[in-house]
C-alpha positions in Angstrom: 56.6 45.6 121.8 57.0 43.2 125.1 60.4 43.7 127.3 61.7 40.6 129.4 64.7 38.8 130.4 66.3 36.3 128.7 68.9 34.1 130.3 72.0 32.1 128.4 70.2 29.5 125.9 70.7 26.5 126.2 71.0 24.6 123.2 71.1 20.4 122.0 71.6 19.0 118.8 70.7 15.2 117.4 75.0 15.0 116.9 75.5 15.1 120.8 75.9 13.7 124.0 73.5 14.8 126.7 74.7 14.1 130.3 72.3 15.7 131.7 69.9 12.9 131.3 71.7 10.8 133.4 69.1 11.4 135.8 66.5 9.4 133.7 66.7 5.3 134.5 68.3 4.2 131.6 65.3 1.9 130.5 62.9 4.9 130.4 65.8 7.4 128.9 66.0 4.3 126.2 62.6 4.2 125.1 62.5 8.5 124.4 62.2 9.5 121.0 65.6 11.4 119.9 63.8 15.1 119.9 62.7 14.0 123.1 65.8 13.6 123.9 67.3 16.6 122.5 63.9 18.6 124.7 64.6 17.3 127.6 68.5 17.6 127.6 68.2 21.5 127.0 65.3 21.9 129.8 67.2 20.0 132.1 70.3 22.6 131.4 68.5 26.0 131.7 67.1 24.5 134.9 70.2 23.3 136.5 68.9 23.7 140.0 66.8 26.5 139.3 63.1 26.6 140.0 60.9 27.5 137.1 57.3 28.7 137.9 55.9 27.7 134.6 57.2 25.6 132.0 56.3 26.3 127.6 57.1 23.8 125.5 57.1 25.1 121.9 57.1 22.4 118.6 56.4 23.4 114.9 55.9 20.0 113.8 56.5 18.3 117.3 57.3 14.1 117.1 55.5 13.5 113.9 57.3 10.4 113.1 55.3 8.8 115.5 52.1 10.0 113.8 53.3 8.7 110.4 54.2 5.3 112.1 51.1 5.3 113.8 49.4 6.4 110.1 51.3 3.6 108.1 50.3 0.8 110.9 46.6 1.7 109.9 46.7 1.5 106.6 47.8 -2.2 107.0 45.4 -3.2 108.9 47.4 -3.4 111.8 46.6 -2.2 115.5 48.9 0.5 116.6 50.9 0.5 119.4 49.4 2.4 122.4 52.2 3.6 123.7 53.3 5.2 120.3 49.8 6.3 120.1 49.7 8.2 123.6 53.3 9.5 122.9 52.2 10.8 119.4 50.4 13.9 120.8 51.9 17.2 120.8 52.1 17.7 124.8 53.5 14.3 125.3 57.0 15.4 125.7 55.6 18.0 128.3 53.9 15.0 130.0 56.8 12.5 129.9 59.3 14.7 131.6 56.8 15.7 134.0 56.7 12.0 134.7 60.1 11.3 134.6 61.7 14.1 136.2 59.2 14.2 138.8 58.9 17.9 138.1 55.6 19.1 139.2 55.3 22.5 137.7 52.4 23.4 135.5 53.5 23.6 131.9 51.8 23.9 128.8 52.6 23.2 125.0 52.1 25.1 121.7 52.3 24.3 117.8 54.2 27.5 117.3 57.7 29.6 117.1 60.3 30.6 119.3 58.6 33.9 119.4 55.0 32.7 120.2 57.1 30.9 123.2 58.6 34.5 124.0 54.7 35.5 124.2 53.4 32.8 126.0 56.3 33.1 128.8 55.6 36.7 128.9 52.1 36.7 129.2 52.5 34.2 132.2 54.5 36.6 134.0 52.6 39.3 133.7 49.3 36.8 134.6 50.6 35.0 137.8 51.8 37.7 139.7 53.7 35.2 142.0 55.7 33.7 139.3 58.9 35.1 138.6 60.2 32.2 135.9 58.9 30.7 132.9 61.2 28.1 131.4 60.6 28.2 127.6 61.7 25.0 125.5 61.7 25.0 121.6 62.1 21.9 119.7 61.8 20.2 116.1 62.9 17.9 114.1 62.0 17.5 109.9 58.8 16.3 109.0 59.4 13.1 107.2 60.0 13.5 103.5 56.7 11.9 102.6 55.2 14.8 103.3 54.9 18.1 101.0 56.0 20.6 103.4 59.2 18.4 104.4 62.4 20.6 104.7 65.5 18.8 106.0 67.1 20.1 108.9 68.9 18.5 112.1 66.7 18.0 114.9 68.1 20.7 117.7 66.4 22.2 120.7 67.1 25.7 122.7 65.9 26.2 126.0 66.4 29.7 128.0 64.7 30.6 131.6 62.5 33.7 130.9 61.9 36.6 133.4 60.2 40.5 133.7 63.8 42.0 135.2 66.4 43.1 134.6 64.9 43.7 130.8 67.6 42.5 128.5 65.4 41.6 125.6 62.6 43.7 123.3 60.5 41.8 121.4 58.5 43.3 118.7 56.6 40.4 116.5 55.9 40.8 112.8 52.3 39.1 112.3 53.6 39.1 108.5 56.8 36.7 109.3 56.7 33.6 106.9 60.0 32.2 108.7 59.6 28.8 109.1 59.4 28.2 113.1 62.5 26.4 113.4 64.5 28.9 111.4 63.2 31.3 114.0 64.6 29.9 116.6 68.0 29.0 114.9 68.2 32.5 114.3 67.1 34.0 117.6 70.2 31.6 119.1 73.2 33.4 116.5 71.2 36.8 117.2 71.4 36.3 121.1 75.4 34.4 121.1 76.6 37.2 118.7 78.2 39.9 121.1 78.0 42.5 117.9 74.5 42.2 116.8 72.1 44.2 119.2 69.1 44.8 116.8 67.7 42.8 114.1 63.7 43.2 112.8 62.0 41.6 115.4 64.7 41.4 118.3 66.7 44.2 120.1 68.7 43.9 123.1 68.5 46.2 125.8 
């Protein structure tokens, strides 16, 4: 069991408006994918003129409608696009808002859940003793429905800053949950917004 802090989430979904990416030149902000989009609007939120010391980016499945494009393209004998191809990969949307934003900060990305996010933040704090912020991103969006494992859900993303103190969060992780990752997170967000729910199996607030 890990104890941190967790501050408000921040969260997007693919039926909004996102103002805060009115920062972005409109011809790059055009040319971002919608979960993109959705990723960058939430980090952009949690930030709001606070400095993170690390950044995690956490996708289950990640832009994967680029890979299929990029898959479909091949099989007719066509060239794919570069840019689709370099934009394809699963820190890209780490990379372009490091671009875009001209946000320095070291960040890494992981296939994973909201909780594996909660670990990674964690152990970064506890790693880099002069850090004293991660800021943790989750993302998705459903596979496409070619593929087998495709379950339909609305592309959404949750983003939350993530410190040692004041400890208002106890993780415990279950090595045996079969959640799917975005379910996780859609859950951690009506654990953590619901004022009368302080304990649930793998999340208690302190």
């Amino acid at each position: 069991m890990i104890q941190m802090n967790v501050s408000r989430l921040c969260v997007s979904r693919a039926d909004e408006v996102f103002p805060a990416l009115a920062q972005i030149p409109a011809l790059q902000r055009r040319r971002l994918s919608p979960i993109a989009k959705l990723a960058f609007s939430s980090a952009m939120q949690a930030l709001s003129g606070m400095p993170a010391d690390y950044i995690v980016w956490v996708s289950q499945y990640g832009d994967e409608a680029k890979t299929l494009k990029i898959l479909e393209d091949v099989l007719k004998d066509q060239t794919p696009s570069p840019t689709q191809f370099s934009t394809s990969v699963h820190n890209a949307i780490s990379g372009l808002y490091s671009i875009l934003c001209q946000d320095p900060t070291p960040a890494t990305s992981l296939a994973g859940s909201w909780n594996d996010g909660l670990i990674e933040a964690y152990a970064w704090l506890k790693a880099m003793p002069e850090a004293r912020q991660v800021l943790l991103v989750y993302y998705d969006e459903a596979l496409p429905d070619i593929y087998i494992e495709h379950q339909p859900f609305a592309a959404f993303a949750v983003a939350a800053m993530i410190s040692l103190a004041p400890a208002n969060l106890m993780l415990t992780p279950k090595h045996t949950d079969s959640t799917p990752a975005y379910q996780q997170a859609l859950a951690f967000n009506t654990f953590w917004t619901n004022p009368e729910q302080t304990e649930s199996e793998a999340w208690t607030k302190c």
